[in-house]
C-alpha positions in Angstrom: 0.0 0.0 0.0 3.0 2.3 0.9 3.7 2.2 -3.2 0.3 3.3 -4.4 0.8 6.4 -1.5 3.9 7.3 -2.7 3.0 6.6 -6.6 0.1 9.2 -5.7 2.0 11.9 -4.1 4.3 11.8 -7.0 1.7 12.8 -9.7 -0.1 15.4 -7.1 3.2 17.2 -6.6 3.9 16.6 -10.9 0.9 18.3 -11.2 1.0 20.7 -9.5 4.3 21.7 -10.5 3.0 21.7 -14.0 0.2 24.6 -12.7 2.9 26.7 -11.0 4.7 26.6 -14.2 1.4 27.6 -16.5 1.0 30.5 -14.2 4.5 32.0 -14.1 4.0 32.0 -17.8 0.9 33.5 -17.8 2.3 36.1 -15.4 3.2 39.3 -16.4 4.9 40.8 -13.0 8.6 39.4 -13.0 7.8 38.8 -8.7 4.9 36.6 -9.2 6.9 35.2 -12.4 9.5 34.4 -9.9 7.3 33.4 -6.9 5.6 30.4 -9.4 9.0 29.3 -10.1 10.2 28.9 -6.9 6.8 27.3 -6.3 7.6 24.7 -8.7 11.1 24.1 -7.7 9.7 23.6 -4.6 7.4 21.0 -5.5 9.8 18.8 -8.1 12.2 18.8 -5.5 9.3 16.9 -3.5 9.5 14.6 -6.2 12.6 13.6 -6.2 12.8 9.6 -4.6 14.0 10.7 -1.2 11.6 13.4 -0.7 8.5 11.6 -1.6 9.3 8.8 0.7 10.1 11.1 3.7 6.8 13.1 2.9 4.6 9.8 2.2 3.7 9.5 5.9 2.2 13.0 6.0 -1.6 13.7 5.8 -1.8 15.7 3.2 0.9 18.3 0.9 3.4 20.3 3.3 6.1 22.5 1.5 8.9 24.2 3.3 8.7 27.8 3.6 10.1 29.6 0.7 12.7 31.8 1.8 13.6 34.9 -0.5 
């Protein structure tokens, strides 16, 4: 069951990296350009093997704070 948890926090976090990209695109302020980036980073670096299985436990998404 712990694979299907992990498989599914892998294409949440995908996806939504995939949004935060389609909005810094759409974005014509170069802060909120920025700010969806960072956003994305944020969320492929969730992505990454290690990451997913440390954040598989959790309820539901939690990011670190993005600091500037």
């Amino acid at each position: 069951m712990a694979n299907a948890s992990v498989s599914v926090d892998f294409d949440y976090y995908q996806r939504r990296a995939e949004a935060q990209l389609e909005l810094a695109q759409r974005s014509m302020e170069p802060a909120a350009v920025a700010a969806h980036v960072a956003i994305a980073e944020r969320y492929l670096e969730i992505c990454e093997p290690a990451r997913l299985a440390e954040v598989a436990g959790h309820d539901g998404p939690r990011l670190s704070p993005i600091v500037a």
